[in-house]
Each structure stands twice: as structure tokens, then as C-alpha cells.
N, C-alpha and C positions, 0 to 999 in steps of 0.2 A: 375817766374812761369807764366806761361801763362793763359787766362783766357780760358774756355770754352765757345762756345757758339753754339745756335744750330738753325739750320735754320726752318723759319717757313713761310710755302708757302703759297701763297693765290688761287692757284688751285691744285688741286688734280694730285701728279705725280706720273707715275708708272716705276717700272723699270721692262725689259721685257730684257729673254734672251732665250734658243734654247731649242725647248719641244724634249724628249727622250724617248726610251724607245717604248715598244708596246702597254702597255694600263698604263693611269694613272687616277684614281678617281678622280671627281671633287672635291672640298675645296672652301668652298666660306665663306670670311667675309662679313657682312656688309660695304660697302664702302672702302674694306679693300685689300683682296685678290682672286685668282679666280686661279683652274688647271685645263687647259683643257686635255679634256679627246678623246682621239679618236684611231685608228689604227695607228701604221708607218707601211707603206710597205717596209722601211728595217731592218737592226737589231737594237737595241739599242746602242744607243754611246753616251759617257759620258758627263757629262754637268760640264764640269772644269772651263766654265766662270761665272757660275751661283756661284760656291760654295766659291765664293768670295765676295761675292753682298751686305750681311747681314750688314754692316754698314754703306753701302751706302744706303742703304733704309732704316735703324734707324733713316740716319741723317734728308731726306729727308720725313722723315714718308711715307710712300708709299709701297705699296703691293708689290709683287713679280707675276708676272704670264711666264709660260711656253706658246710656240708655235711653229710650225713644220719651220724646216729651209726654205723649199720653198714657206711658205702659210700662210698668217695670219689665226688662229683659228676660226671660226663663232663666240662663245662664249667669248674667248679675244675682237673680236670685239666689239659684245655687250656690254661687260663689260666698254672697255676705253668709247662708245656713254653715256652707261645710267650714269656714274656718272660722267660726263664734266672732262675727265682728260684732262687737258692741256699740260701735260710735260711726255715725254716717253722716260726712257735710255736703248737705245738697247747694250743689254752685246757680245762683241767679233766682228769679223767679219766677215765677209760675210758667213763664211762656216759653218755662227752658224747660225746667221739670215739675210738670203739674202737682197739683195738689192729692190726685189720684194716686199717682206714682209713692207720692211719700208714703200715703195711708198703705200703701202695697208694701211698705220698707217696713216702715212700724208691726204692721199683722206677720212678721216672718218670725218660723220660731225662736230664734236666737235673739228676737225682742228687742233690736239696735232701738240707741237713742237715735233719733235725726234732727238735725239742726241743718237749719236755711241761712245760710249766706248770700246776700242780693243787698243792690242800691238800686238808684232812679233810672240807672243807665249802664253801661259796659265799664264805665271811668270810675261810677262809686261802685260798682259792683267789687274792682278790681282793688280799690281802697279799702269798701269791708274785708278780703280775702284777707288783704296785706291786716289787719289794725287785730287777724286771728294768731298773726306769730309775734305770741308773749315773751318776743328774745330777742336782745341787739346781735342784728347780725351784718358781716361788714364785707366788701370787695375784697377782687386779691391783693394782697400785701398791705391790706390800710388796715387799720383798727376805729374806722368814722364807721357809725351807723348808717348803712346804705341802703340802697335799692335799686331794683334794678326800671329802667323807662325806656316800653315802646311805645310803637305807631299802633295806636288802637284799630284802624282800618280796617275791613275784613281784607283787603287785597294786602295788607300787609300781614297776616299773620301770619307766614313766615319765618318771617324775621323772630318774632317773638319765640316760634319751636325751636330754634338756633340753641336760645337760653336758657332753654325748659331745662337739662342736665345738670347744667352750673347751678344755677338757681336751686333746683333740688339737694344737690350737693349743700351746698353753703348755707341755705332756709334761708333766703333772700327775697325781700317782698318784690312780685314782678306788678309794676305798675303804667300803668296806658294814658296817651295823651292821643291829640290829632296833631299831625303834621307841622302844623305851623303855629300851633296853639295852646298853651299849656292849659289843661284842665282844672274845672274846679277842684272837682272833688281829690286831683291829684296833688293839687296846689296846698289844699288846707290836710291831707294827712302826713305830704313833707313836713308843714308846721309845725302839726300837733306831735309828729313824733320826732323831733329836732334832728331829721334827718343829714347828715355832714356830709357827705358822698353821696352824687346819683350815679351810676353807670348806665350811657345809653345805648341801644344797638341800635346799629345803623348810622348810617354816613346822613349828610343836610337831608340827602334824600329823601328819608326814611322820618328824622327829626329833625327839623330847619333850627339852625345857628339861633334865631329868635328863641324857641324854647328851651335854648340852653343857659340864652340870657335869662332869661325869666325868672331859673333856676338860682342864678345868680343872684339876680334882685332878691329872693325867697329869702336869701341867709344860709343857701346850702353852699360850702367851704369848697368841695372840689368839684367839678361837672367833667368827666371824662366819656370819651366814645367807644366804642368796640365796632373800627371802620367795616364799612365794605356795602357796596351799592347794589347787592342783592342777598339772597337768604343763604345763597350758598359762600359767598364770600365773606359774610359774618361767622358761620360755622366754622369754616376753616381758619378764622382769623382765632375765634373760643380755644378752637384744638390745639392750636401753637401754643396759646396762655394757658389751655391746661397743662399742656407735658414744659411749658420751659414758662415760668415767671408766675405759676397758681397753684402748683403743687404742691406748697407746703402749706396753703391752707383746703386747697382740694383734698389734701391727704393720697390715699392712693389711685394712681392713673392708671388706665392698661397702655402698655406701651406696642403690643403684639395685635390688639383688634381695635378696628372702627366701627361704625355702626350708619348704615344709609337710611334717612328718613324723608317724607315726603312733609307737606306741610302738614297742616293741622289735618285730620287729630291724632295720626298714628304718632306722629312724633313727641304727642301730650304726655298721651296713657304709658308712652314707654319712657320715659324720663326716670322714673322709680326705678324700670328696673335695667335702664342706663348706667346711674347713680349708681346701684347697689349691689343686686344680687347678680345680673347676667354674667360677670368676671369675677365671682368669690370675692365681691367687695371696691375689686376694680372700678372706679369710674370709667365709658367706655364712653368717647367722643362722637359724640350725631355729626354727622355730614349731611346740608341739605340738600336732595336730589331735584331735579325734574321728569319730565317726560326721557330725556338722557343724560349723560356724565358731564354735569358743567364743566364746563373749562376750569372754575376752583378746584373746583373738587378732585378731577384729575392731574392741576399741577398740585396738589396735596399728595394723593398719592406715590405720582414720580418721585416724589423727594422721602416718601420713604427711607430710611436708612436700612442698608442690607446688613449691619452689624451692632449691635449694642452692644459697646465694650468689646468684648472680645467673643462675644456667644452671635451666631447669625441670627438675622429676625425673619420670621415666619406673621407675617402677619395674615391675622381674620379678618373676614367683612362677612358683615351681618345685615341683613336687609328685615328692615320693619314695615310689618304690611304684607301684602298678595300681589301679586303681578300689577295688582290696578294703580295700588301706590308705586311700589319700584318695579319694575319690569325686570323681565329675564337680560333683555339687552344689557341696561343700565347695570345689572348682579354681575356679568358675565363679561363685563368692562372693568370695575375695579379690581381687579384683581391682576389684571391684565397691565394697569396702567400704574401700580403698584412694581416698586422694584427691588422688595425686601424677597427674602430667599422662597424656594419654590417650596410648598407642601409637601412632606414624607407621601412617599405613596410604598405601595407591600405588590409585592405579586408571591404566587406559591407554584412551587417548586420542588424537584426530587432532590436528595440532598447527594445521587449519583449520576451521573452520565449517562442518563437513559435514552439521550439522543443524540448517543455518542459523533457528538459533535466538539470534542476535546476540554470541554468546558463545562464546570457545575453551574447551573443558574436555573433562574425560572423559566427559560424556553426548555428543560428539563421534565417531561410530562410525569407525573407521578403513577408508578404502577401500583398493584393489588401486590399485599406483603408476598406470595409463593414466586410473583412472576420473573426475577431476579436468581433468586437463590434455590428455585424445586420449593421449598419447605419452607413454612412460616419458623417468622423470627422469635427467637427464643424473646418472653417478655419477664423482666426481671429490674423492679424499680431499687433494687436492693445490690444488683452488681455494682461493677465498681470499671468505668461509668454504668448507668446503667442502660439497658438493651430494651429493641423493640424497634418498631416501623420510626424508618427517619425522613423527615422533610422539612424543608429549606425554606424559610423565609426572606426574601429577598427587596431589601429596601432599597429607596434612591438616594441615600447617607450613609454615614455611618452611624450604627444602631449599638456598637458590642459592647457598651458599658455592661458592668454585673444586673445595676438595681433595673435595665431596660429589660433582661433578659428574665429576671423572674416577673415583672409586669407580662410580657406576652405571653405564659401562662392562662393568663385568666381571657384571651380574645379568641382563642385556635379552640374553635366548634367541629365537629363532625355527622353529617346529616342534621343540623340545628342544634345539636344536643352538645355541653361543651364536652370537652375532648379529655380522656384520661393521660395527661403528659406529666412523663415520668423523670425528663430532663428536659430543658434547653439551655444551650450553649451557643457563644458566638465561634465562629467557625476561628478555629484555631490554624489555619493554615497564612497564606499568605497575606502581611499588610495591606493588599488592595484587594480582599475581600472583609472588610470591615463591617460591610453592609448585610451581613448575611447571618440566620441566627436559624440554630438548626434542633429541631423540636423531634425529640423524640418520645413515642406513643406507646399507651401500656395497652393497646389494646391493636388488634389486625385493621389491616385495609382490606376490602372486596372492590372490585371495579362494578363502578357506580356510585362510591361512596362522595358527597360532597363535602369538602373538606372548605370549610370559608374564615375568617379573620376580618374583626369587626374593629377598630381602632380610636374613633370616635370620644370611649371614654379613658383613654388613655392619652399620657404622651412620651414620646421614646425620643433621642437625640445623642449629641453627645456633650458632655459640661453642663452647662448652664439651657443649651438650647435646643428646649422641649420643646418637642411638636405633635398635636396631634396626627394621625393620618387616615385616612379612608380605608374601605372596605376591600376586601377581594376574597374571589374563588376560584377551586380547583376540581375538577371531579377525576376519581380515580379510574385510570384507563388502562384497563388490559391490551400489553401489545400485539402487536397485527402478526399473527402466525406467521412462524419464519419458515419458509419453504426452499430456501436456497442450499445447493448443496454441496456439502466440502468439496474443492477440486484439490486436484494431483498434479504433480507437474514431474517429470522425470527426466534426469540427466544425466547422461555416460558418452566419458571421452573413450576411443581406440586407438591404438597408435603412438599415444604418445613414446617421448625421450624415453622418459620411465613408464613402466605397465603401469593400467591401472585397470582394476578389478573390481570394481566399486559403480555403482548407481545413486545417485545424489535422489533422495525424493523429498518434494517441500509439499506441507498441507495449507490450504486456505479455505479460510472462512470468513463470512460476514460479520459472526458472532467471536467463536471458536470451538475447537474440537470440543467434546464433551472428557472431562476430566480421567473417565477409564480407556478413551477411543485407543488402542492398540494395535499395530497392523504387525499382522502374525505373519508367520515362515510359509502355512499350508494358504495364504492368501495370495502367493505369487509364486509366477515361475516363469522361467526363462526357453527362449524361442532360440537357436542359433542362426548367426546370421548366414548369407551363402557360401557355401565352402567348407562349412562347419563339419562338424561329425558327430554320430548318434553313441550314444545318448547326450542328450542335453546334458551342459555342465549344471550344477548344483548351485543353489543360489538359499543363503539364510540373511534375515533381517534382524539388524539391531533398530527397535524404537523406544523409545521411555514415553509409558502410557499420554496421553494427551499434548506431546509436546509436538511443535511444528515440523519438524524434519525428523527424517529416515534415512537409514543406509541398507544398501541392497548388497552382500558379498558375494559375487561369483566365484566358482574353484577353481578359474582359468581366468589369464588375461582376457580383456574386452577385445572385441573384434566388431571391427565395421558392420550394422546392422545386426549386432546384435539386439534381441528386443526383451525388455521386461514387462510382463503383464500383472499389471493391479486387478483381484475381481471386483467387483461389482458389489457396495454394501461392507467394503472392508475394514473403513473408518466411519464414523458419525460425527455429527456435529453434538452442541449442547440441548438440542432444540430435537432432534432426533431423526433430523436427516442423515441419508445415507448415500455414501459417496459414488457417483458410477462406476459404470471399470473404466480400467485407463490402460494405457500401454503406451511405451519409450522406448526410441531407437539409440544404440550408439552412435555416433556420429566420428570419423575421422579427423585428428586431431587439426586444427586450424594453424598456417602460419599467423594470419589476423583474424582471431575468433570472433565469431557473430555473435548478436544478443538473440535470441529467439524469446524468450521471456523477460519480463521486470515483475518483482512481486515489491508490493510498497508498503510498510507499515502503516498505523492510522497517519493520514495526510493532516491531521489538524490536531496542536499540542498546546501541555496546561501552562509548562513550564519556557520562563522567558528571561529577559537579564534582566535581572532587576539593580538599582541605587538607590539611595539614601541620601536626601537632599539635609546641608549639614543642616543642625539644631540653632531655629532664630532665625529662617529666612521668611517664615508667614506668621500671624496670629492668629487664633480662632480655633485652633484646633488641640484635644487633650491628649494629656498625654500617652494613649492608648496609638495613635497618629489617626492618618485616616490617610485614603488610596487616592493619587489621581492616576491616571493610565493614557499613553502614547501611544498611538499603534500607528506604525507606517498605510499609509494608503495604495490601494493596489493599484492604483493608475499612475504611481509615483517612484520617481529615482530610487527610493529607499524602498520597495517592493521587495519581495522574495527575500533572497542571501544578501542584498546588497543593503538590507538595512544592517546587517551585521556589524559589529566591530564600531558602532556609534557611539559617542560619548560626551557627557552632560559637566559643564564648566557652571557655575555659581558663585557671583561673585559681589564687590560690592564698589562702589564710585569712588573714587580720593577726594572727589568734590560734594562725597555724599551728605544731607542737612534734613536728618526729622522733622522740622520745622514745615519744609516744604511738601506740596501736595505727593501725593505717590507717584513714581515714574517707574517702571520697569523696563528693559531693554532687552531684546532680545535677537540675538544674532545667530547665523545660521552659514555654516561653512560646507557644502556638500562634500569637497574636496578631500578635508582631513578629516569629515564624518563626524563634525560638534557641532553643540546646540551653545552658545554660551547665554546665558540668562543674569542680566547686570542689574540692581538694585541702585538707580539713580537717587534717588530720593525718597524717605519716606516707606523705607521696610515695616516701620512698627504695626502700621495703618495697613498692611498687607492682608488679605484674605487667600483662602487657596483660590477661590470665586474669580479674584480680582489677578492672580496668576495664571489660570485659566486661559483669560479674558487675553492676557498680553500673547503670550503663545499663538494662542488660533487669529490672534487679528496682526501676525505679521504673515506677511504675505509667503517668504521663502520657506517658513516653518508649517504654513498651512496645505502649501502646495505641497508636504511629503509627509508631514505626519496631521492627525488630530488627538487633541488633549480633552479629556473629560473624567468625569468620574466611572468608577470602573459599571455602576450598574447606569450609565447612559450609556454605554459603549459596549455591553452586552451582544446588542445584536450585531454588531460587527464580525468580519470573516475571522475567526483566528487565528488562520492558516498567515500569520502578520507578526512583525517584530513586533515587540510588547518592550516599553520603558516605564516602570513600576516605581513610584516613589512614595516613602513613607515621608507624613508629616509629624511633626511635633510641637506642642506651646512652646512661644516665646519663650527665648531663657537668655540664650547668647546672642550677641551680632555675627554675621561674619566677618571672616577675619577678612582685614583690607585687600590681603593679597588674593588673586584666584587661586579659586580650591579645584583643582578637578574633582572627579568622583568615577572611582574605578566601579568597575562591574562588582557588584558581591557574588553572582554567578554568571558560569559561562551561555554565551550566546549561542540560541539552535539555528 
């Protein structure tokens, strides 16, 4: 057996061959690769010396770049100057890349040697390419010196970008035949390099059974395929052998991103940085595209797995090329057809109730630091926590591990400039606000200020499963002058069994009183009613500065029609309205008293029952838990009060078998007001995703309540029974018997 070994250069080489085509998007790595992009003035013609390149550049580590037959590219240029390449292999000859071109490579200042790689045709071309890597290199799982054999064809080239990544990965000579005909020149460097293994792509179609014989007759030991009767069903067939049966000589895969290409050349030049650098090392798997989403290619994605191990997966797609290669369509379908978990997304948000609508979230509009509290917030990085303007970031997960919360530091900008944050924390209140991480600032807000979070280079999760997320902003909004103003309401019985001497006064407000608002003695006085006698009785007020209710004492029993007058401007609001006058009559005492007012507190609340699903009924999630949320539906049985007094049964099957696929079960009793949720088979393999899923798709459980996570369910009414459930890792089974689960608080 022969040893591997791999060459390791001490300047930067590239290998350069014949740019096609009418327009190509640039591609640039870091140090890596570069497509230049520009017009041909004639038609596109095929770049068959290129689509053999991919193991000569594994071997040599080196980019790939395209450039026009008569002209070296301004941007190639640049490229070989700014990163000192010293070594340049020009693929084919003359009629790819002129003679011109080279003398244009040689006069550049950084002085590259250049060397010509070319035969009589595409087949020896493709043979000198392969006879450049000075190394046994071999398929996956064999140790035979291999190679790799396609359909030379220009309508097949294809097929060949399929195996440009692999090939790079592994420095695997890629070598070309016709159809039905082994070639010479591919015939005699099998020979001379006692090739033991060929790998083909493509199905007969691509290369007929005959050249496999052939291979055969040659002395080459195994002849294997890499099925699939178009370019995109070979790709996908690569991608399965890279993550399951190539990995250990692929070394690392990404498991999280794909990668969409069209055929030649975008798929050429990116193969380098496929291989290498686009995933910190990751190999990242081409998918070949068309005009739209092959059918491979999207049962690929469908099959996706929504969990690795026990962390969910997030998967990337990455489209190689401009719209001309992969269209907006075809971007805007994988993802779609993909059924790995959804992208973190962020909104921004006040970290108070500033539309007071009973709930902290990002519908939340963020005000200027005074517009809350009168006076800017004391800013002090040094308190203990410490102080300053607070707002909410608000994800679609759970985000509140420690090491997410000092990363989102470095993303939270203010008017472009980042932002001086003097804490962030994840919100410490309730388990099913997990998602939420609340940043506080050493510096003021003014309305207008735009507060945005860029996420991009970051990624936040929880355990193991990082994800990046998108952008978002918020601009800081001065609220809409409050001009409403305090009412009054007043109430006095006459008559009653027992006297009473007393006036009931309640205050309301939008907002609320203002903290000093105090209704004085010299603010009222008393009318008597008819019958009465002069001088009016005496009337003094007890109120405690800003609070909601007053008492008015008269010095005599009440009497039918007697009246209290409020003046005008006697109370305020916070906002500095001021109250009208008012005035109440006694009224004679009722044998069935009337309502004539209702005052109602805020009609929408934070606080709900919450339980505790026991420990061991989902995987996937740490031990910090994370939130799902029930809320009764306002069209449903369980509307208003009548969701009250509901209760959550969790349990597990006497016939229950890990072995077998997941089953959840889930049953729904209006009557006794339970939900019971049964673990048929297959808890281990449980996601909260995939309890979710069971819930909303029984019919009795959907028609009264929805399950989701609490920032999908944000915008929901919350004037709604709320069922709250912390989760936690794996640790225990449940117990065989049913567990109920009491309230840990009571129901509003």
C-alpha cells in the first residue's frame, strides 16, 4: 500500500483556466477564490478543462479563478497581486488561455511562475491535470489508488460539477471519457499510474456498462458508480456518502448548510471553497440546481432531519452564482422544502408595557428614556444590577443561556454606532419567557433614535444548537399625548336600615392619577337635598395622595337628593390632565339595588396557571427548560372563565417500546376539563416540535385551545386562559402510572 501524502506550499498557488459564458457573479474567498465577472462578446463555450481541475487544486490548496481567453481579467489580476501568489497553473491550451494572457500573468508584480497544463484534447488534457497530483489518493473507505470517471461531453458537464467538492476534499484525479468509449488518453494514465479503483458518476446513462468493462479488462481491481440519471440526482446521492459512509475520510462535513449550484463553472471555481473555508473547515455539500428545485433535490431536503442528537438543526442554503445561475425562485424554495427547524429571528422591544396591553413583548414600542418615568434614568454600570434605559430583545426560541447573553453585547447598535450596554440579562421572570434577553443601556434614548441588531455574525441557541439570526430594528417613539381626563364617579345611599353619612368617590384614568393628585376638603361641598335646611351640612374628605378612591363625610345622615360637588381641575392625571367638575346625588336606598356604573381594572393579564410537565417527557431541550404556551381560543368552549379549572394529565403506555417510531396520543375531555397527553411509543426521540405537532393536530384539542411557542403566540389576545409548561433534558422516564399535574398557581 502506498502512503498518502500531500503537498504543502510555502506560497500561495493558483490554478487558472478559460472564463465562459456571458455573465458570471463574483465569488470571492478570503485568500481563497475569486469569479470574475464581466461580458463575452461571443457566445458561451464550455469550460471542459476546468471541470477536471478539482484535485489538482485539493492537492495544491489553491483557488480556482476563471478568465476571458484573450485577456487577463482586471480582478484575476488583482487577486494573484494582493495575496503574493507565486505559482499559476494555466488549464489547456492556447484556445482556452492565450499566450497573451499568460505573458499578462508573468509581467504582474508579484512575479507568479506560470505553468501550462494541456493535451491533444479535453481526455489528455484532463490526464496531464490528473499525472500533477504527486500523491496516492483513494475513494471513500478503500485505500486502492483511485479516480475519479466522467462523461467528457459538454452537455454532460454537470454531472462532473456534482464531484468537483469530493474530488477537492480527497485530491482525487477527475478523469473524462465519451459515453460509450473509454478514451485513450484515460486508458494509458489508468496504466501508468496502476490505478486500483475508479469511481464513476453517473448511471449507464452518463457512462455505458461497456466502459466499465473496459476498466475492467485495464487491470483496475474495483469499478464502482455514484448512481443517478441526472446532475442533480448524483449530487444528492455525494451528499448522503458525504454525511453517512465518507466521513471519515472526508474528515469534517457540515451537517447544518447545503450549498445550491448550477452547472459549470459556478460550481467549478466554488469547490475550494465548498471543501474548505465557507464552514471554518466544514465540507459543505453542492446540490445541483436547474432553472428550479429538482425533484432530487427537494426530496433531499424534505428529509432533512429536524434534530441531531438532541440539539435541533437549523439548516443553511447557500446559492452559488446571481440569479442567472440559481434564481430567486429556486433560493426561496429550499428552504421551504427543507424540514430542519426554523431560523432564530429577533424583534426589538420595550422591556415594559408600554402598550399596555398586559404583556411584555416586542409589539412593546420603545419610548425616549423621560417618557415613562418624568426624568431620565439614572445610568450607573457599576450598580448592582446595574441601571439605565432597558429594552427587550425578543427571539423566536429560547436564547437565555449565560455565554448567548454576553455575545448579544457586541450586535445592539444605536443610530449605527454600537451601543454602550452596561448589562444584559435573560429575563428572569417566567419559564415561558425564555426567549427574551433584556439589554440594558449606559447611555439615554431620544425619540427618533434607531436602535437595530445585526445577528449575522453571531449565533445564539440553546445546548448545542447555534443558530445564527437576522437583522432587526426599532426606532424610539415618543408617545401620543395623553389628553384624556380623570373621571369621577360618586356614590351615596339615603335611607338606609343603618345611616349612612358617607359619599363613595372612585377615580379613573387611562393612565393613572399623578402620584401627588389629592382631592382636598375646600374642592367640595355639599347641596342639600329637598326638604333640607340651611346651612348646608358640612362635608370633609379623607384621600391618600394618588390613590383610586375617596370618602366624602357629611355631619348628618344622607338624605334623598342630597348632592356632592367635585370642582373642576380637582385631581390630575400623570400626564397633567385635569379632571372636570362632577357632582352625585344620593340616591334612596333600593330593596334591589341597581348597577348604574362598572369600573373594570386592566381587562388583559400577565399572570396565568401555570405546570410543569414532569422531567423526561421531550429531548432537545437544557436544562435552563424552555416555554411552550396554550391559550384557549376565543371562539371556543374554553373561552373566558370557562377555561378555568383545566388540568394536564401526562403519562406513559403499559405497551410502551423505544424501539418503535414516536406516537403521542393525545385526548381531550371537555367535560372534567383535561387534556391527557399519552407517550405511546418512542418518548426518547420526542422533540417539544414534535409535541407541538401532536396537540394542534388533534382535532378536540385544536378546536379549544392552540400550542406554540410563547414568541409565536405573542400576538394573540391575552385576555385568554394561558397553560404554561416548563421543559427540561432528558434524565427520567415517566412513571408508568398517570401523573396528573396540579396548578403551581392559581387560575384568573
Amino acid at each position: 500500500m502506498r502512503p498518502r501524502r500531500r503537498s504543502v506550499s510555502s506560497r500561495v498557488r493558483i490554478v487558472m483556466t478559460r472564463r465562459c459564458g456571458w455573465r458570471r457573479t463574483s465569488l470571492c474567498r478570503r485568500a481563497a477564490s475569486a469569479l470574475c465577472r464581466q461580458r463575452s462578446r461571443r457566445p458561451a463555450r464550455p469550460l471542459v478543462d476546468s471541470i477536471s481541475v478539482a484535485g489538482l487544486a485539493g492537492y495544491v490548496d489553491a483557488p480556482i479563478l476563471l478568465t476571458a481567453t484573450g485577456s487577463l481579467h482586471g480582478g484575476v489580476a488583482d487577486f494573484i497581486e494582493d495575496y503574493g501568489v507565486g505559482t499559476v497553473y494555466v488549464l489547456g491550451g492556447t484556445a482556452a488561455v492565450s499566450d497573451a494572457t499568460v505573458t499578462a500573468i508573468e509581467g504582474l508584480s508579484s512575479e507568479p511562475t506560470v505553468t501550462r497544463i494541456a493535451g491533444d484534447d479535453r481526455y489528455a488534457t484532463a490526464a496531464a491535470i490528473a499525472s500533477m497530483i504527486d500523491a496516492v489518493s483513494s475513494w471513500c473507505d478503500t485505500d486502492a489508488a483511485s479516480a475519479v470517471l466522467i462523461n467528457g461531453a459538454t452537455d454532460m458537464m454537470p454531472f462532473g460539477v456534482a464531484a468537483q467538492t469530493v474530488a477537492y476534499r480527497l485530491q482525487l484525479p477527475v478523469l473524462m471519457t465519451a459515453g460509450d468509449e473509454l478514451s485513450d488518453a484515460t486508458a494509458e494514465y489508468i496504466t501508468a499510474n496502476d490505478i486500483e479503483h475508479v469511481q464513476i458518476v453517473g448511471g449507464t446513462g452518463a457512462v455505458s456498462a461497456d466502459v466499465a468493462s473496459a476498466l475492467t479488462t485495464l487491470g483496475v481491481d474495483t469499478v464502482a458508480r455514484v448512481e443517478g440519471d441526472s446532475a442533480a440526482a448524483v449530487s444528492v446521492a455525494l451528499a448522503g456518502l458525504a454525511n453517512d459512509g465518507c466521513g471519515d475520510d472526508l474528515g469534517l462535513v457540515s451537517s447544518d448548510r447545503v450549498a445550491l449550484v448550477r452547472g459549470n463553472p459556478d460550481g467549478v471555481v466554488a469547490a475550494a471553497v465548498l471543501a474548505s473555508s465557507l464552514a471554518g473547515g466544514y465540507l459543505v455539500t453542492p446540490l445541483v440546481v436547474g432553472d428550479t428545485l429538482p425533484a432530487w433535490v427537494r426530496g433531499c431536503l424534505a428529509a432533512t432531519p429536524r434534530n441531531i442528537g438532541a440539539d435541533r438543526l437549523n439548516l443553511g442554503v447557500v446559492a452559488v452564482g446571481g440569479t442567472a445561475a440559481v434564481s430567486e425562485a429556486t433560493m426561496e424554495a429550499a428552504p421551504d422544502a427543507a424540514s430542519s427547524t426554523d431560523a432564530l429571528t429577533v424583534r426589538i422591544g420595550a422591556a415594559t408595557d408600554t402598550s399596555r396591553d398586559g404583556a411584555i413583548n416586542a409589539d412593546d414600542p420603545v419610548r425616549p428614556d423621560t417618557a415613562t418615568a418624568g426624568t431620565a434614568t439614572a445610568i450607573s454600570a457599576t450598580a448592582s444590577p446595574a441601571t439605565g434605559p432597558v429594552l427587550s430583545l425578543c427571539f423566536s426560541d429560547a436564547v437565555t443561556a449565560t455565554d448567548n447573553v454576553d455575545r448579544v453585547r457586541d450586535v445592539v447598535e444605536v443610530n449605527g454606532i454600537a451601543a454602550v450596554v452596561v448589562n444584559a440579562a435573560g429575563n428572569a421572570g417566567s419559564v415561558c419567557d425564555q426567549s427574551r434577553i433584556d439589554v440594558t443601556l449606559g447611555q439615554t434614548l431620544s425619540a427618533g433614535d434607531v436602535i437595530s441588531v445585526d445577528g449575522s455574525s453571531i449565533k445564539l441557541g440553546t445546548s448545542a444548537d447555534q443558530r445564527s439570526f437576522g437583522s432587526a430594528t426599532a426606532t424610539v417613539t415618543a408617545p401620543a399625548r395623553d389628553r384624556v381626563r380623570p373621571t369621577i364617579s360618586i356614590v351615596g345611599i339615603a335611607g338606609a336600615a343603618t345611616a349612612r353619612s358617607t359619599f363613595e368617590i372612585a377615580f379613573g384614568d387611562n393612565v393613572a392619577l399623578a402620584g401627588t393628585a389629592l382631592l382636598a376638603n375646600d374642592e367640595v361641598r355639599i347641596v342639600g337635598g329637598p326638604g333640607g335646611t340651611s346651612p348646608a351640612p358640612a362635608v370633609s374628605v379623607a384621600h391618600e395622595p394618588g390613590a383610586s378612591a375617596a370618602v366624602a363625610t357629611v355631619s348628618r345622615p344622607l338624605r334623598p337628593g342630597d348632592r356632592l360637588i367635585v370642582d373642576p381641575g380637582a385631581v390630575e392625571d400623570g400626564s397633567g390632565n385635569q379632571s372636570a367638575g362632577t357632582s352625585g346625588s344620593a340616591i334612596r336606598a333600593q330593596a334591589s339595588p341597581r348597577i348604574n356604573q362598572v369600573l373594570m381594572s386592566d381587562l388583559k393579564h400577565t399572570a396565568h396557571a401555570t405546570w410543569t410537565v414532569p422531567t423526561g417527557s421531550v429531548a432537545g431541550v437544557g436544562g435552563t427548560g424552555a416555554g411552550i404556551t396554550i391559550r384557549a381560543k376565543g371562539d371556543g368552549d374554553a373561552a373566558g372563565a370557562a377555561g378555568n379549572g383545566w388540568s394536564m394529565v401526562f403519562d406513559r403506555a403499559s405497551t410502551y417500546s423505544a424501539d418503535k417510531p414516536l406516537d403521542i396520543g393525545v385526548s381531550v375531555d371537555p367535560k372534567g376539563k383535561r387534556v391527557t397527553v399519552r407517550f405511546n411509543n418512542g418518548p426518547a426521540t420526542a422533540t417539544l416540535g414534535d409535541l407541538i405537532a401532536a396537540l394542534n393536530g388533534d382535532d378536540k384539542f385544536a378546536a379549544l385551545f392552540s400550542a406554540g411557542s410563547p414568541a409565536a403566540l405573542w400576538r394573540l389576545p391575552t385576555m385568554r386562559p394561558v397553560l404554561c409548561w416548563a421543559w427540561s433534558r432528558l434524565a427520567t422516564w415517566l412513571r408508568a402510572s398517570a401523573t396528573p399535574v396540579a396548578p403551581s398557581s392559581p387560575s384568573r
